[in-house]
C-alpha positions, -999 to 999 in steps of 0.1 A, spaced: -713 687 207 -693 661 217 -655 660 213 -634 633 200 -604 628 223 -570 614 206 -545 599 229 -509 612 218 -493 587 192 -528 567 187 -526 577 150 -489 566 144 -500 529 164 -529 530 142 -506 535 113 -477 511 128 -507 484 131 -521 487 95 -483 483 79 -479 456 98 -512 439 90 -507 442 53 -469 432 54 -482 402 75 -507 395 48 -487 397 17 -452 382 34 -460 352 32 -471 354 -5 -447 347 -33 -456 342 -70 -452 303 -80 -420 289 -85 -410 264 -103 -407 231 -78 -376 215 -85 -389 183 -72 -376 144 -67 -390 129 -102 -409 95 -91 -391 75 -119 -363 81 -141 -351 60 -169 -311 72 -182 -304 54 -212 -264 46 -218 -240 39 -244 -203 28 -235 -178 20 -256 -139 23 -257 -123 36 -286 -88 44 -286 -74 61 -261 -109 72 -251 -137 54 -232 -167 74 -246 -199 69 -224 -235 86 -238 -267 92 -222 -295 104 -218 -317 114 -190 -353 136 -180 -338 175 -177 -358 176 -149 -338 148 -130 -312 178 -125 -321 200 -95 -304 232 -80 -304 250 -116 -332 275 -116 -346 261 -159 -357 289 -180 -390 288 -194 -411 309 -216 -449 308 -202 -436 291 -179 -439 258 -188 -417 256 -226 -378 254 -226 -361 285 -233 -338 268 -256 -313 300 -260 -310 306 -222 -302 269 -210 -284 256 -237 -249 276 -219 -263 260 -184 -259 224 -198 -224 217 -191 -229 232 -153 -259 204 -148 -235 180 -162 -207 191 -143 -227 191 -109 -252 163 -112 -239 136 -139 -198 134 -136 -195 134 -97 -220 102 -104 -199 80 -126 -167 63 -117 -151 43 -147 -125 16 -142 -94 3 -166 -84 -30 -152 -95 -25 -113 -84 16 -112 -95 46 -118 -91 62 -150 -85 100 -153 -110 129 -151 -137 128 -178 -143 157 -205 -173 169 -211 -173 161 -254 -208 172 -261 -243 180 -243 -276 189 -260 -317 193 -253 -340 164 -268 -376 158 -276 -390 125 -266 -398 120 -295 -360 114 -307 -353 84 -313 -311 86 -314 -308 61 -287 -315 34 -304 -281 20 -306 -246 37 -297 -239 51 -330 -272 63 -335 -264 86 -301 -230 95 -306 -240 106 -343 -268 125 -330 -244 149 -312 -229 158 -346 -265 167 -360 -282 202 -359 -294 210 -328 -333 222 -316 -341 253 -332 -345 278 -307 -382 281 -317 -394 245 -309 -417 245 -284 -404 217 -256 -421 214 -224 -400 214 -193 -418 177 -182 -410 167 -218 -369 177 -225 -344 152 -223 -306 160 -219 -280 142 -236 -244 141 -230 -215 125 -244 -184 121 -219 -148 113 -230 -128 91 -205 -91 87 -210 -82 54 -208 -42 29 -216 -59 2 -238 -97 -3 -258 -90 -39 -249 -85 -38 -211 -118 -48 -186 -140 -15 -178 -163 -15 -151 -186 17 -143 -201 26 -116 -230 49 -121 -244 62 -93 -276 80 -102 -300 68 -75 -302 103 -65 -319 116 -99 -351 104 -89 -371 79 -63 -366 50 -85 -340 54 -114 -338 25 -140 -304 28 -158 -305 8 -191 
C-alpha cells in the first residue's frame, strides 16, 4: 500500500491558492452600471426675457447631459420620478448655473435663483415659445407612474437673475460646451 505523503502547510497553500483564484476571478466582475457618458449631441432650448427686477432665463436640456449624479431607475432603464425629482436642483446647481454668466450693461449681475426645475417627456411641447415654458412650470408635474426612459427625459429649469432695469442691454454667456461633444444652444 502506498502512502500519501503531505508536506506541512500544503493544504493551507492549497487553500490560500484556491481563495485567491476565485477572488482573482470574480474581482474584476461588477454588475453593470449605468455609464454616465459624453452625449454625442445635445440640443438646450432657451427662453430669456427680463421682467422687472428679474432676468428670467428657461431651458431645457437631455437629463442625461448631467453627469456625476448616480439617476435612479426602475428596471433600469425608466426614471424613478419620486427619487430624482429632490436631486434636480443639485444637477442644476453643479452643471447648469456655474455655466451661465448674464450681463446688465457690460457687468455682472447677481447670483441666480433657482425658481423652478422639473422632468419632461419629449413629447412636451412647452417650448414652443417663452410663455409656453415659463407657464409649463406652473402646470402639474409627471405623475410618478409615467414610464420615462432615462435616454428619453428632458430637464427643465427656470432661473431668476436679479437685474437694475428690464430696459438695459443683457448679454449671456452660456457655456455648455461641456454637456455634450457637440451642443447646439437654440
Amino acid at each position: 500500500m502506498a502512502a500519501s505523503i503531505q508536506r506541512p502547510g500544503s493544504r493551507r497553500t492549497l487553500r490560500w491558492v484556491l481563495g485567491f483564484v476565485i477572488f482573482s476571478a470574480t474581482a474584476g466582475w461588477s454588475p453593470p452600471l449605468a455609464a454616465h457618458e459624453i452625449p454625442a449631441s445635445v440640443v438646450v432650448r432657451t427662453f430669456v426675457k427680463p421682467e422687472g427686477s428679474r432676468l428670467r432665463f428657461a431651458l431645457r436640456l437631455p437629463l442625461v447631459s448631467i453627469r456625476d449624479f448616480v439617476i435612479p431607475a426602475r428596471d433600469g432603464v425608466l426614471l424613478d420620478l419620486p427619487r430624482v425629482e429632490p436631486m434636480l436642483g443639485d444637477m442644476v446647481r453643479t452643471w447648469v448655473l456655474p455655466g451661465v454668466t448674464v450681463f446688465e450693461d457690460g457687468a455682472a449681475v447677481g447670483a441666480p435663483q433657482i425658481a423652478a426645475t422639473r422632468i419632461a417627456l419629449p413629447s412636451d411641447q412647452s417650448f414652443a415659445s417663452y410663455d409656453e415654458a415659463v407657464g409649463h412650470f406652473g402646470s402639474a408635474p409627471l405623475d410618478p407612474a409615467t414610464a420615462v426612459p432615462i435616454t428619453d427625459a428632458l430637464l427643465d429649469v427656470l432661473i431668476d437673475y436679479p437685474i437694475h432695469n428690464e430696459r438695459a442691454r443683457f448679454a449671456i454667456d452660456p457655456q455648455f460646451g461641456r454637456f455634450g461633444l457637440r451642443v447646439v444652444t437654440t
